[in-house]
Biopython code that builds the backbone (N, CA, C, O; Angstrom):
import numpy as np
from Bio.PDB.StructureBuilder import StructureBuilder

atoms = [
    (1, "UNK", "N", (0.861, -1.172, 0.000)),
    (1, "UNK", "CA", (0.000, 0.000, 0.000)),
    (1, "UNK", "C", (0.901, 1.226, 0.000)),
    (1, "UNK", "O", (2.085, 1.319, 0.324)),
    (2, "UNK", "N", (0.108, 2.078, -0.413)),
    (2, "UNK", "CA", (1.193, 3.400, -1.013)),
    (2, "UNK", "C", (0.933, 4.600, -0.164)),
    (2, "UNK", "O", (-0.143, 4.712, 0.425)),
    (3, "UNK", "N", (1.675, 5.314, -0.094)),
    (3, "UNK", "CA", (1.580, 6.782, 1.178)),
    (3, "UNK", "C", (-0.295, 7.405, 0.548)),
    (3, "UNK", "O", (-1.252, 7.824, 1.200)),
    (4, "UNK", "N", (-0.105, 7.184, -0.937)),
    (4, "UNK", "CA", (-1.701, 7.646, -0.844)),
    (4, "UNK", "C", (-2.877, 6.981, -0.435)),
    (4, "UNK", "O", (-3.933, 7.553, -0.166)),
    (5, "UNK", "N", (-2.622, 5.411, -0.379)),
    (5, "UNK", "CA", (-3.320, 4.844, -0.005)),
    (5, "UNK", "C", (-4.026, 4.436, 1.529)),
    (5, "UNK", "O", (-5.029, 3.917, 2.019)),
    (6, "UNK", "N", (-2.921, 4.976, 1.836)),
    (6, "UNK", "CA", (-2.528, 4.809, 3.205)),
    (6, "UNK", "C", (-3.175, 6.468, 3.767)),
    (6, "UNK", "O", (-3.217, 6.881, 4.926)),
    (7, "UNK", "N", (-3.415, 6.843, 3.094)),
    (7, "UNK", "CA", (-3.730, 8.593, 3.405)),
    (7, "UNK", "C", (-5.451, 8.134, 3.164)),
    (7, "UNK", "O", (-6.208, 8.052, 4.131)),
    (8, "UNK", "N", (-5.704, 7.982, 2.381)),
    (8, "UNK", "CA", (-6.958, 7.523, 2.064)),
    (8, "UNK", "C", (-7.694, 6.633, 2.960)),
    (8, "UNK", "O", (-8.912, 6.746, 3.100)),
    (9, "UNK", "N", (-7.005, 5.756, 3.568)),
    (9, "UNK", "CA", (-7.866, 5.082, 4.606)),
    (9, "UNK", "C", (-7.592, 5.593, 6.186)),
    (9, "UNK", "O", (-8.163, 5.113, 7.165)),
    (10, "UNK", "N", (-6.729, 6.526, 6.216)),
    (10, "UNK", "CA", (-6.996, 7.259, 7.369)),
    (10, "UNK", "C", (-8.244, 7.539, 7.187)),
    (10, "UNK", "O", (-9.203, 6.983, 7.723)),
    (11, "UNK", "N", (-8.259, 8.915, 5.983)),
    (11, "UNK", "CA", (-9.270, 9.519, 6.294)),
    (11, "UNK", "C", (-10.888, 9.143, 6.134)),
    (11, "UNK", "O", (-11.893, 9.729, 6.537)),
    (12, "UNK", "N", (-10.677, 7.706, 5.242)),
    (12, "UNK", "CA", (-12.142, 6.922, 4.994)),
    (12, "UNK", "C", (-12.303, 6.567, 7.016)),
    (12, "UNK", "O", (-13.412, 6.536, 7.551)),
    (13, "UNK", "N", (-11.098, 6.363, 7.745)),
    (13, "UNK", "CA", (-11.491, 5.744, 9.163)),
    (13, "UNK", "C", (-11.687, 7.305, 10.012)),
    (13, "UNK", "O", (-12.088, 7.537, 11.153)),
    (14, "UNK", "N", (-11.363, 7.938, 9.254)),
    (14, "UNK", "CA", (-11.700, 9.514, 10.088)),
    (14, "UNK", "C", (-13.009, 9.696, 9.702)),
    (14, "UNK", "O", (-13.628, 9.482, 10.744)),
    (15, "UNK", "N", (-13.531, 9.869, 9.142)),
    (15, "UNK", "CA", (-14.969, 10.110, 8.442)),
    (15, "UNK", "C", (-16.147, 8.698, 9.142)),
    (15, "UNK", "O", (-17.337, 8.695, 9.454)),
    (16, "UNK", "N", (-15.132, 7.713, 9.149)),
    (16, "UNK", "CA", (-16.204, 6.392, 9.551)),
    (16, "UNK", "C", (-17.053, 6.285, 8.315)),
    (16, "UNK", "O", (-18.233, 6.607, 8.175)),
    (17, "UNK", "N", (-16.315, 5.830, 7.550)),
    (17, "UNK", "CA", (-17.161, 5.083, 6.445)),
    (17, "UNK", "C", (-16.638, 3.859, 6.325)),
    (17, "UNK", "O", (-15.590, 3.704, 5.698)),
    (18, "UNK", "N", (-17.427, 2.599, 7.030)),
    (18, "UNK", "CA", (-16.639, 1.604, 7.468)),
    (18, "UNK", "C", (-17.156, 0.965, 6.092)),
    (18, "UNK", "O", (-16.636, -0.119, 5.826)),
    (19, "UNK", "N", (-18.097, 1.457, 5.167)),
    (19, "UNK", "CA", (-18.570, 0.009, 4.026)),
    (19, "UNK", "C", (-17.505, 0.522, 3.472)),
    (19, "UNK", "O", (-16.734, -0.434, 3.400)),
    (20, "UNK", "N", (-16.896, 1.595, 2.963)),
    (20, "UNK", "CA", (-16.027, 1.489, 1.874)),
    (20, "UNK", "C", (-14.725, 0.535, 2.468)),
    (20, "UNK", "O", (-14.154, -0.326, 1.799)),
    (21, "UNK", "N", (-14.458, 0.828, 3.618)),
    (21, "UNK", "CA", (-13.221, 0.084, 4.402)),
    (21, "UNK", "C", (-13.377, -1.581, 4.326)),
    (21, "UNK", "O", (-12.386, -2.310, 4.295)),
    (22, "UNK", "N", (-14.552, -2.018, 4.303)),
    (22, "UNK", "CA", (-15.018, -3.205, 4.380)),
    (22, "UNK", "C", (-14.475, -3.444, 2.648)),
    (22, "UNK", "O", (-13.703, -4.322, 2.261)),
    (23, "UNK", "N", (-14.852, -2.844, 2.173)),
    (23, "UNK", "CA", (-14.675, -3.194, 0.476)),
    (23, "UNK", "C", (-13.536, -3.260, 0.045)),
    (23, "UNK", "O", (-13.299, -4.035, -0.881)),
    (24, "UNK", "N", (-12.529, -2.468, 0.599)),
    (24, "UNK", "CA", (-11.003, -2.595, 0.538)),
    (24, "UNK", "C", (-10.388, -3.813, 0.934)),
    (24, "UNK", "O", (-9.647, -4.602, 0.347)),
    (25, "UNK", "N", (-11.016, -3.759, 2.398)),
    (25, "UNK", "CA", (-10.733, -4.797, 3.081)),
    (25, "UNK", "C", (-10.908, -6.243, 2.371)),
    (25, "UNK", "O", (-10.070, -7.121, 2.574)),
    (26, "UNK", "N", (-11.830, -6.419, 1.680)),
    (26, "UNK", "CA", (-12.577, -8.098, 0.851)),
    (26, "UNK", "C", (-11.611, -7.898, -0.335)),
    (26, "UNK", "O", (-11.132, -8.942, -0.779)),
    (27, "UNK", "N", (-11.266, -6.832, -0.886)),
    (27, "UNK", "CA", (-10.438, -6.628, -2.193)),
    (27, "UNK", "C", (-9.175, -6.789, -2.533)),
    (27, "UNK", "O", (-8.713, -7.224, -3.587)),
    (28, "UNK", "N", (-8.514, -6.325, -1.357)),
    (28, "UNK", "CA", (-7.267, -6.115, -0.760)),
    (28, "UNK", "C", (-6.162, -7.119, -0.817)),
    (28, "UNK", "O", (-6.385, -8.224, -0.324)),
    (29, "UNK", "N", (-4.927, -6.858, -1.390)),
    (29, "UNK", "CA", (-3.667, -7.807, -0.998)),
    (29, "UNK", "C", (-3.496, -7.598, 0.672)),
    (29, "UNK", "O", (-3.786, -6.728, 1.493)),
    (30, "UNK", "N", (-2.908, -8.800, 0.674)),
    (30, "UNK", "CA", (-2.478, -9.365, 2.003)),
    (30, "UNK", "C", (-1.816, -8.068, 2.804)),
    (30, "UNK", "O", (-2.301, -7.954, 3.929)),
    (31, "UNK", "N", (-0.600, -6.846, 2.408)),
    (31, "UNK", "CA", (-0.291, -5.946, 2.997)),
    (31, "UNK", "C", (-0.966, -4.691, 2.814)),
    (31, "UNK", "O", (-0.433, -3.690, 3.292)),
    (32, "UNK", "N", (-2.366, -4.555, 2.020)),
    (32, "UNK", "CA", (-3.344, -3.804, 2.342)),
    (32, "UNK", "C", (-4.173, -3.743, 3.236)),
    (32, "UNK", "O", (-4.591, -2.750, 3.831)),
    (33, "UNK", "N", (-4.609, -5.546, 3.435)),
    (33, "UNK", "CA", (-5.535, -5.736, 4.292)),
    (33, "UNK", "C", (-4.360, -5.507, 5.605)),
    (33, "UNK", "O", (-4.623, -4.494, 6.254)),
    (34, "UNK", "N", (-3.497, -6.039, 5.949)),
    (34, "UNK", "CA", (-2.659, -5.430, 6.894)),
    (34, "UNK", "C", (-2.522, -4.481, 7.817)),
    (34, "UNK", "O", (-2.499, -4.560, 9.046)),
    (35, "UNK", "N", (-2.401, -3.241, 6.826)),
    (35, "UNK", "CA", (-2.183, -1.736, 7.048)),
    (35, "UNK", "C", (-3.571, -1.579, 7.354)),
    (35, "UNK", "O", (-3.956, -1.416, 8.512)),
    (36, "UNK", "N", (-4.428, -1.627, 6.259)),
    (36, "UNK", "CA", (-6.300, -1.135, 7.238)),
    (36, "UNK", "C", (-6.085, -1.563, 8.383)),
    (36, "UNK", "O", (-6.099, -0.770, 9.326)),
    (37, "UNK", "N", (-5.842, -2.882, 8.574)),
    (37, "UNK", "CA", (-6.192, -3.549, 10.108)),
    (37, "UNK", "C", (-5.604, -2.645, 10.987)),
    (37, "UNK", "O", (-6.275, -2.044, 11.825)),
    (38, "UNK", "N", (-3.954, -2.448, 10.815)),
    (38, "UNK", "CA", (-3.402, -1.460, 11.839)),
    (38, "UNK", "C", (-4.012, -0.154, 12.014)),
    (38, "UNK", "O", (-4.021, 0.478, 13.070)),
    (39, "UNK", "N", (-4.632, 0.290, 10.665)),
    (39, "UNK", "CA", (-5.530, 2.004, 11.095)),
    (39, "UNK", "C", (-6.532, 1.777, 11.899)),
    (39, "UNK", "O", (-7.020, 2.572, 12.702)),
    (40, "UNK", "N", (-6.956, 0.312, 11.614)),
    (40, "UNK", "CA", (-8.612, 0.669, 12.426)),
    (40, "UNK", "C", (-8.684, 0.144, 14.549)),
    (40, "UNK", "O", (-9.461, -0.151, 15.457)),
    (41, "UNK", "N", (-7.058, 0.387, 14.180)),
    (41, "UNK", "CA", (-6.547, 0.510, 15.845)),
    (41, "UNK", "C", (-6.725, 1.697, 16.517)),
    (41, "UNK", "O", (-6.912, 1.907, 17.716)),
    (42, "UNK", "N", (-6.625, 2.593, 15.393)),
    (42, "UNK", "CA", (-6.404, 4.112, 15.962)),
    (42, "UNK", "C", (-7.833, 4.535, 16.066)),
    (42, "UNK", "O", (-8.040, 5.731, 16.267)),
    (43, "UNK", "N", (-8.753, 3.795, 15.967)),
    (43, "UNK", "CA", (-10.290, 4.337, 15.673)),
    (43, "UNK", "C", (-11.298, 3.932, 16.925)),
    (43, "UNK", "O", (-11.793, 2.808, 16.834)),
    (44, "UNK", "N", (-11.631, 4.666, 18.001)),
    (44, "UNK", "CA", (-12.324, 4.552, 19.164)),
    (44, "UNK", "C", (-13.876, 4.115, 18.777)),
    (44, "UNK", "O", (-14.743, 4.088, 19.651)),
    (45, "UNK", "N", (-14.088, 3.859, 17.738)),
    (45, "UNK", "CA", (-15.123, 4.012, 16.773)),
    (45, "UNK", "C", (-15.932, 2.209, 17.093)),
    (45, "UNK", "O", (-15.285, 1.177, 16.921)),
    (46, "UNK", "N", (-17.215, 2.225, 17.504)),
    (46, "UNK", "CA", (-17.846, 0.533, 17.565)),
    (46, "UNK", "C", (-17.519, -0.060, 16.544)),
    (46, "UNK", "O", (-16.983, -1.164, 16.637)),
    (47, "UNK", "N", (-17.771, 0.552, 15.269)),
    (47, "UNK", "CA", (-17.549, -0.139, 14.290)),
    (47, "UNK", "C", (-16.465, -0.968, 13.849)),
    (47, "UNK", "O", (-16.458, -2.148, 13.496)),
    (48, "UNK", "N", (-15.313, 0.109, 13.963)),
    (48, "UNK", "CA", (-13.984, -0.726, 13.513)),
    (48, "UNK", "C", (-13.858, -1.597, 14.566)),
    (48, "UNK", "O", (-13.452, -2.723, 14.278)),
    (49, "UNK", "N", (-14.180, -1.283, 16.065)),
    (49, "UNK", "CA", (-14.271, -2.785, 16.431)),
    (49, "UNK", "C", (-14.549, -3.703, 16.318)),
    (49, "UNK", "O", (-13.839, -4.649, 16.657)),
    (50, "UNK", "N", (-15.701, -3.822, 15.793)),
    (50, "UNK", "CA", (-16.694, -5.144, 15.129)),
    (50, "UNK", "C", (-15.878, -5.585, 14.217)),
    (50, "UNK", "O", (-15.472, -6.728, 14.426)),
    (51, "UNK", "N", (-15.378, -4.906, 12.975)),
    (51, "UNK", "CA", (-14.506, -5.262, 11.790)),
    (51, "UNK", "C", (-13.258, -5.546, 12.556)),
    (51, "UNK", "O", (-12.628, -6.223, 11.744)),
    (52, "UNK", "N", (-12.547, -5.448, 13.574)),
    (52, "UNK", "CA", (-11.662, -6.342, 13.928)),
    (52, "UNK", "C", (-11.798, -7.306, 14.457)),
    (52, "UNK", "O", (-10.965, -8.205, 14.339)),
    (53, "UNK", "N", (-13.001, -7.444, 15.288)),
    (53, "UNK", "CA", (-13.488, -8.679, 15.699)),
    (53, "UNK", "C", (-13.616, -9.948, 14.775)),
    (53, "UNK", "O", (-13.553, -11.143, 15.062)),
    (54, "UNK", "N", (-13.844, -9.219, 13.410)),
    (54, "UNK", "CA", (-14.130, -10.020, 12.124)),
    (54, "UNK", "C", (-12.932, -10.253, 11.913)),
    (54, "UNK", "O", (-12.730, -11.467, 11.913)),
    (55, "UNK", "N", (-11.932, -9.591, 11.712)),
    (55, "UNK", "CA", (-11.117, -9.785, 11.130)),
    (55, "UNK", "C", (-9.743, -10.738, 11.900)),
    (55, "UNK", "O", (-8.600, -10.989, 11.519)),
    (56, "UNK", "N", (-10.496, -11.071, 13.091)),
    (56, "UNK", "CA", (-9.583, -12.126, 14.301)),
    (56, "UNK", "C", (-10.017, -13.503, 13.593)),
    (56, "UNK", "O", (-9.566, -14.537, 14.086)),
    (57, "UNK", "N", (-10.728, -13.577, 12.646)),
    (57, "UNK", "CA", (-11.362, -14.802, 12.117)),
    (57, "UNK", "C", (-11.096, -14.724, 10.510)),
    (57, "UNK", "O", (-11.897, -15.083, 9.647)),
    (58, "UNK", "N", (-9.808, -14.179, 10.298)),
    (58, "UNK", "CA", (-9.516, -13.921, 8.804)),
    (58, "UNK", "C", (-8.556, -15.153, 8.452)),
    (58, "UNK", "O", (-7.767, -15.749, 9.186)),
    (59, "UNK", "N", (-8.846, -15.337, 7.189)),
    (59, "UNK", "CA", (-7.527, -16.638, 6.520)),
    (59, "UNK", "C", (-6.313, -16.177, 6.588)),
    (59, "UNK", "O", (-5.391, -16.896, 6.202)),
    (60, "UNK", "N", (-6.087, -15.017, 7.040)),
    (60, "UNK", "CA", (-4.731, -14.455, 6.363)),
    (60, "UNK", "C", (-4.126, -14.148, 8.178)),
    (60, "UNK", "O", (-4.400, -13.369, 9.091)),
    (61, "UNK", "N", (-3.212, -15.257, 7.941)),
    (61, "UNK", "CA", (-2.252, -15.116, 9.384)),
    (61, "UNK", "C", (-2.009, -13.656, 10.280)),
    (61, "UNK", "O", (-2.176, -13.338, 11.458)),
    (62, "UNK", "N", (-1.492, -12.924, 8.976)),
    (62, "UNK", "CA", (-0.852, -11.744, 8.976)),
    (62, "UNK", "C", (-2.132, -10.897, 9.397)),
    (62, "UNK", "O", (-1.940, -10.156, 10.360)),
    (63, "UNK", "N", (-3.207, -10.885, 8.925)),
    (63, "UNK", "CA", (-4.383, -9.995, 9.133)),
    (63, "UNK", "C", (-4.485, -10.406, 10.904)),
    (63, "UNK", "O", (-4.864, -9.581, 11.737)),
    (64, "UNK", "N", (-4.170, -11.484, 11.165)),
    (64, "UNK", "CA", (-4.863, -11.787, 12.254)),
    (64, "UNK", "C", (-3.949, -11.522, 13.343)),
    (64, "UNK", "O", (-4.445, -11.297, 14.447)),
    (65, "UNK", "N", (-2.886, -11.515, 13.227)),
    (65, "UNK", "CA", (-1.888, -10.778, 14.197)),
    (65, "UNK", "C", (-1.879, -9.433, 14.129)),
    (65, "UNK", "O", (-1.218, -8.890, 15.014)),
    (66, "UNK", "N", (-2.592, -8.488, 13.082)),
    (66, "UNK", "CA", (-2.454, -7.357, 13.587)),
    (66, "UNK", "C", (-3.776, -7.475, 13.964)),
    (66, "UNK", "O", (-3.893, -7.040, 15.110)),
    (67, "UNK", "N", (-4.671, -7.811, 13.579)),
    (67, "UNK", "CA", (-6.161, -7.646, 14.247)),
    (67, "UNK", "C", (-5.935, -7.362, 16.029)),
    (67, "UNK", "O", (-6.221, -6.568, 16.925)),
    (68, "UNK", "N", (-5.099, -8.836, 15.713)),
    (68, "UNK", "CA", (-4.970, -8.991, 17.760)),
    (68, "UNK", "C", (-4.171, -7.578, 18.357)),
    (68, "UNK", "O", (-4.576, -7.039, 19.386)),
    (69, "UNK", "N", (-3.034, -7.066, 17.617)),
    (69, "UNK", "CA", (-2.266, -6.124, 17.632)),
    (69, "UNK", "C", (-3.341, -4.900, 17.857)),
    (69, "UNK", "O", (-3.538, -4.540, 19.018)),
    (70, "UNK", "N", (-3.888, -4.391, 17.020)),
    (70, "UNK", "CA", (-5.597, -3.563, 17.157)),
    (70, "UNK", "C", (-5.708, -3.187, 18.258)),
    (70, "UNK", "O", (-5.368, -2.170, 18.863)),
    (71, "UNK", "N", (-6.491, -4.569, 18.632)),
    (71, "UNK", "CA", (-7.183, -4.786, 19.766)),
    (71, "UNK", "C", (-6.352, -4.073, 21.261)),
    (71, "UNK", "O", (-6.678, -3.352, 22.205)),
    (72, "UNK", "N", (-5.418, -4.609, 20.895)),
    (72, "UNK", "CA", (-4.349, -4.218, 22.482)),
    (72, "UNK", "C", (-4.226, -2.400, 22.266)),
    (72, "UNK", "O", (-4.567, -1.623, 23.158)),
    (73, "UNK", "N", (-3.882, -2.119, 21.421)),
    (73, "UNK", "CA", (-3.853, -0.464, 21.157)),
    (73, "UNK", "C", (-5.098, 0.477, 21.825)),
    (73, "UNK", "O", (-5.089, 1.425, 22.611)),
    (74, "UNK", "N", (-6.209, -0.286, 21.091)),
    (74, "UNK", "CA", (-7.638, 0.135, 21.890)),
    (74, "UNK", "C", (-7.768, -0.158, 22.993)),
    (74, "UNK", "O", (-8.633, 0.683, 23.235)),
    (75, "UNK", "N", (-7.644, -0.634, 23.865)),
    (75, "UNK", "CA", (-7.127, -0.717, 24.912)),
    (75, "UNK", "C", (-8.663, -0.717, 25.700)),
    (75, "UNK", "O", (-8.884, -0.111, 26.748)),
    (76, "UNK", "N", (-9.789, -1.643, 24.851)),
    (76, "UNK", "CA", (-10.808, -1.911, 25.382)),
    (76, "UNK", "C", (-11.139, -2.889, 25.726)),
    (76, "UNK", "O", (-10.882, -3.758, 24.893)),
    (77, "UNK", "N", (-11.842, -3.414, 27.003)),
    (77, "UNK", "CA", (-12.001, -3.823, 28.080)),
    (77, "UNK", "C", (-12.624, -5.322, 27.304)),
    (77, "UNK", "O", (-11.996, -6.353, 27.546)),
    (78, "UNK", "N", (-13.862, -5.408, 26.378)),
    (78, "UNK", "CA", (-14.517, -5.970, 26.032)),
    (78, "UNK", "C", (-13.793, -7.133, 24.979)),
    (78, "UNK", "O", (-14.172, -8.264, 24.675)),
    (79, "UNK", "N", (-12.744, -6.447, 24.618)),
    (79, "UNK", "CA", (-11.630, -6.913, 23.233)),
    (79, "UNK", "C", (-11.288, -7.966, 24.150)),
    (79, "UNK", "O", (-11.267, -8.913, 23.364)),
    (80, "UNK", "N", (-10.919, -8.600, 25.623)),
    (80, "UNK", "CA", (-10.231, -9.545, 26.231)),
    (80, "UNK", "C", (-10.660, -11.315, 25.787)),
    (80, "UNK", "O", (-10.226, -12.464, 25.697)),
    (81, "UNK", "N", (-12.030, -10.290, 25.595)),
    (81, "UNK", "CA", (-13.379, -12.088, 25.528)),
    (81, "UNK", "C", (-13.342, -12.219, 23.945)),
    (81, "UNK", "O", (-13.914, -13.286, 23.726)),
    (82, "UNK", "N", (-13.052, -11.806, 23.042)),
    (82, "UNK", "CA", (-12.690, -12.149, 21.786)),
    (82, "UNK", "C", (-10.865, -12.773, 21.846)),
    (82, "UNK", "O", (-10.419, -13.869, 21.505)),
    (83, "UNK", "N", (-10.302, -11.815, 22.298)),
    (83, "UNK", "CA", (-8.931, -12.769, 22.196)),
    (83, "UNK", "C", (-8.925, -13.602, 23.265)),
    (83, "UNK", "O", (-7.779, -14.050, 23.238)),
    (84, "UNK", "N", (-9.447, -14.064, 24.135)),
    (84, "UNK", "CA", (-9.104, -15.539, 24.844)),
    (84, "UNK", "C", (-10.046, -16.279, 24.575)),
    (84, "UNK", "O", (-10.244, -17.306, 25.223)),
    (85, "UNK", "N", (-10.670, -15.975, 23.754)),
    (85, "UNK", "CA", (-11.888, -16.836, 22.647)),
    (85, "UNK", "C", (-10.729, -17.779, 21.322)),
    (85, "UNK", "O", (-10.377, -18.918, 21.013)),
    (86, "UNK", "N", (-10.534, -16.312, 20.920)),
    (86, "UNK", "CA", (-8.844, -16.956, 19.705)),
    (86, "UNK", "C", (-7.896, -17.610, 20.349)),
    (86, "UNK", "O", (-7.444, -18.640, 19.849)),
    (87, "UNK", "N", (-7.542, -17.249, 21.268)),
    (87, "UNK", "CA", (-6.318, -17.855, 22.353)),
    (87, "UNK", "C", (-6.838, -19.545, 22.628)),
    (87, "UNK", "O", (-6.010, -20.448, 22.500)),
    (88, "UNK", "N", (-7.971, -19.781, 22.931)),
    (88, "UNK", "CA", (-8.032, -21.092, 23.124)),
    (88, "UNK", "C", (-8.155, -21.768, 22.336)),
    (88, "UNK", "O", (-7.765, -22.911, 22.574)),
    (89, "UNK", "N", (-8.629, -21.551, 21.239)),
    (89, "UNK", "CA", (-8.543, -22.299, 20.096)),
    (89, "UNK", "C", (-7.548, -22.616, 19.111)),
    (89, "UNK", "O", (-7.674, -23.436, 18.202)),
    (90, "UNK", "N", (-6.065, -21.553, 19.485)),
    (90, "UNK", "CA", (-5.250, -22.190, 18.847)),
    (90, "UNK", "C", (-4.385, -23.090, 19.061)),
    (90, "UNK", "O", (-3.729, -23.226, 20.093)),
    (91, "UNK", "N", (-4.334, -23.896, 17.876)),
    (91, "UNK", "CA", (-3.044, -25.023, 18.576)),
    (91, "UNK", "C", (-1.760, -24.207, 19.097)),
    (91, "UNK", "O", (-1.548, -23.036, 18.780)),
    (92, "UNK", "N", (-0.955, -24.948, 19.910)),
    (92, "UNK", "CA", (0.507, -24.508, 20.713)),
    (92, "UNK", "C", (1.358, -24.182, 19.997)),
    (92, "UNK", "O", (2.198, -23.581, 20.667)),
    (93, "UNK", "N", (1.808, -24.268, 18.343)),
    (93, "UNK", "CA", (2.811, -24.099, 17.527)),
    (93, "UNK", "C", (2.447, -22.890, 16.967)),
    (93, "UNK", "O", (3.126, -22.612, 15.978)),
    (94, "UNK", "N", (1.223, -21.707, 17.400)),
    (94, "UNK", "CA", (0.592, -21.154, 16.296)),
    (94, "UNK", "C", (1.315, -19.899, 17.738)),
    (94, "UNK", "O", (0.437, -19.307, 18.367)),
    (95, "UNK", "N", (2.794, -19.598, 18.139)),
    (95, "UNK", "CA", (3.093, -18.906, 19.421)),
    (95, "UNK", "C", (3.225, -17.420, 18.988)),
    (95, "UNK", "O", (2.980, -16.515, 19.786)),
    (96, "UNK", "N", (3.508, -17.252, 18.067)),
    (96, "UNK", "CA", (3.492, -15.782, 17.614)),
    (96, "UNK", "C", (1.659, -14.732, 17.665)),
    (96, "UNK", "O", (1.466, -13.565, 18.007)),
    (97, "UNK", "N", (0.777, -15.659, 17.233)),
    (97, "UNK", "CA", (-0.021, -14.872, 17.407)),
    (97, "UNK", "C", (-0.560, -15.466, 19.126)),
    (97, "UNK", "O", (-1.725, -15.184, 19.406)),
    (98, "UNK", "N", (0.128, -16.123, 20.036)),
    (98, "UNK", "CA", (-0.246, -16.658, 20.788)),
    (98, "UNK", "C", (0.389, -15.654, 22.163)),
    (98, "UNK", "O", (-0.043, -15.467, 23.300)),
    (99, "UNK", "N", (1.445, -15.212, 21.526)),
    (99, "UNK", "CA", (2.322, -14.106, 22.423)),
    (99, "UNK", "C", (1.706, -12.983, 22.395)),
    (99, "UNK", "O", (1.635, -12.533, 23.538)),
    (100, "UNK", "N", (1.006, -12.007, 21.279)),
    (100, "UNK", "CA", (0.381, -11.153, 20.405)),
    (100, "UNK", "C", (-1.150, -11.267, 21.465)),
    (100, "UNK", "O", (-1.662, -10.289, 22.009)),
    (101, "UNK", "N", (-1.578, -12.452, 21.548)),
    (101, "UNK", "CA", (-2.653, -12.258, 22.608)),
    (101, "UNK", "C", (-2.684, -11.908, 23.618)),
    (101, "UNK", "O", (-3.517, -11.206, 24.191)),
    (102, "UNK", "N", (-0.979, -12.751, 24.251)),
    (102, "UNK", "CA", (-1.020, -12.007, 25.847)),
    (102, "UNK", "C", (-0.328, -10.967, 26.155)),
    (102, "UNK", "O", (-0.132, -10.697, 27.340)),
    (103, "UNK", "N", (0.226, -10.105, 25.031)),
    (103, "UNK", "CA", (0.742, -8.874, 24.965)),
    (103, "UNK", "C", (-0.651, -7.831, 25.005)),
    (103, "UNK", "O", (-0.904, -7.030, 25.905)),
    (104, "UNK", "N", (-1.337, -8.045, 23.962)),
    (104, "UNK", "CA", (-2.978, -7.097, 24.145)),
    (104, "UNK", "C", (-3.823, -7.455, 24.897)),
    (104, "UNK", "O", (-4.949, -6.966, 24.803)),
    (105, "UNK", "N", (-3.625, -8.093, 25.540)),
    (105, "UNK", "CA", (-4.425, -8.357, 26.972)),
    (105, "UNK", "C", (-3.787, -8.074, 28.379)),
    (105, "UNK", "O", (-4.278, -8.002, 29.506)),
    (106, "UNK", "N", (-2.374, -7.925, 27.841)),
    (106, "UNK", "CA", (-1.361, -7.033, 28.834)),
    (106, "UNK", "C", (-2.031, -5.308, 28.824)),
    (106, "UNK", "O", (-2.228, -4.423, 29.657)),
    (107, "UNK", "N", (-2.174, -5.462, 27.662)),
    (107, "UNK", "CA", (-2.298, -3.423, 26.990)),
    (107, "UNK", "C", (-3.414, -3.099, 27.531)),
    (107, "UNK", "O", (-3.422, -2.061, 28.194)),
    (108, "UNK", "N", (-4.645, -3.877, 27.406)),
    (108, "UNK", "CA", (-6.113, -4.026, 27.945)),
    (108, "UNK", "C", (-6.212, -3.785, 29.489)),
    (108, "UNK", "O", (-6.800, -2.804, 29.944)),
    (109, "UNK", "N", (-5.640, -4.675, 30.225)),
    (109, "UNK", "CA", (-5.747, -4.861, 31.305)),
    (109, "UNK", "C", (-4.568, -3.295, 32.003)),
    (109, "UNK", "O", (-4.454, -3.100, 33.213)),
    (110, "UNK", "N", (-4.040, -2.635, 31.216)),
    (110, "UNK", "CA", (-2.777, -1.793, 31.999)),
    (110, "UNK", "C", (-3.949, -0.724, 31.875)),
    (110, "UNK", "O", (-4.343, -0.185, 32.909)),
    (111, "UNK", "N", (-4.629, -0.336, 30.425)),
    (111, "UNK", "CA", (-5.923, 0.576, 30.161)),
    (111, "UNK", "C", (-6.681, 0.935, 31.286)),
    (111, "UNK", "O", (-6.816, 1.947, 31.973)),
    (112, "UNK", "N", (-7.209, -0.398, 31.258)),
    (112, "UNK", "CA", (-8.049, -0.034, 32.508)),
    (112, "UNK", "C", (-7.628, -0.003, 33.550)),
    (112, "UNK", "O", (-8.672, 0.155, 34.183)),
    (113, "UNK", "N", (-6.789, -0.037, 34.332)),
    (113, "UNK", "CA", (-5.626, -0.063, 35.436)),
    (113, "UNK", "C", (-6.047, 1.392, 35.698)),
    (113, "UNK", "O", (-6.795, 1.773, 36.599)),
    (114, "UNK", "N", (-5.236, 2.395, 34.446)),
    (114, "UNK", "CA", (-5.031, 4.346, 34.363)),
    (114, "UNK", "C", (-6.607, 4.353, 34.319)),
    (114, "UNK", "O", (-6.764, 4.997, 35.356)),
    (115, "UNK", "N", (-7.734, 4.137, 33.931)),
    (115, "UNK", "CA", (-8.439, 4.426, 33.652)),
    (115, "UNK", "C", (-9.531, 4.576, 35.280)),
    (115, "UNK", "O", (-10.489, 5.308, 35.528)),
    (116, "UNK", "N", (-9.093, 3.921, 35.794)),
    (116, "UNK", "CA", (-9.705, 3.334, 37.759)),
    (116, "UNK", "C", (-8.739, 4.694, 38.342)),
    (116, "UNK", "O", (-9.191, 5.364, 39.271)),
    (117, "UNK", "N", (-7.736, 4.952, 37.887)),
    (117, "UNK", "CA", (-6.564, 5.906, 39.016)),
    (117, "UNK", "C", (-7.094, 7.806, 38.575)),
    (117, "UNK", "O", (-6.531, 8.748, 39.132)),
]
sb = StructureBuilder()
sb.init_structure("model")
sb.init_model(0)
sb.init_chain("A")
sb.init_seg("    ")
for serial, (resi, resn, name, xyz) in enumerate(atoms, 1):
    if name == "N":
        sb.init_residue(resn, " ", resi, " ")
    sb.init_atom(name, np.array(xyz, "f"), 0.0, 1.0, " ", f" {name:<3s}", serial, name[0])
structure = sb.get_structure()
């Protein structure tokens, strides 16, 4: 994905126009779908949560480690019960996105920590 492209789905995730993002997203090479996944970290937005929630259930390895990656950035409370949903279901050799879970559930749990103080 290219600096314009990459400019472009900021601002499609600034605006919250999640169908066009969705359409990229279904269209998308493997380091497109990628990069969306990592923008729609920066987005406090229900929606892009849902679409990462979706996207913890993607064919594409890579989508799914940043999905989990996402998740820990947002640093929302609710994101824990989707990744130890993924977490149990993967086999033991699968440790990279298995580390990636208990790193954003590290990020989750520190969130709400500042968030109580």
């Amino acid at each position: 994905m290219n600096v314009k492209e990459e400019k472009k789905v900021a601002r499609l995730i600034k605006r919250e126009n999640w169908t066009k993002i969705q359409k990229m997203l279904e269209k998308g090479q493997s380091d497109t779908r990628v990069r969306i996944t990592a923008a729609l970290g920066t987005s406090r937005n229900d929606d892009a949560f849902n679409i990462l929630v979706m996207l913890l259930r993607d064919n594409d390895e890579k989508v799914q480690l940043e999905a989990i990656k996402s998740m820990g950035e947002l640093g929302v409370d609710r994101a824990k019960v989707h990744l130890q949903d993924m977490g149990s279901k993967l086999p033991d050799e699968k440790t990279e996105l298995i580390d990636a879970i208990k790193e954003s559930i590290a990020k989750i749990n520190k969130a709400a920590e500042l968030e109580v103080i």
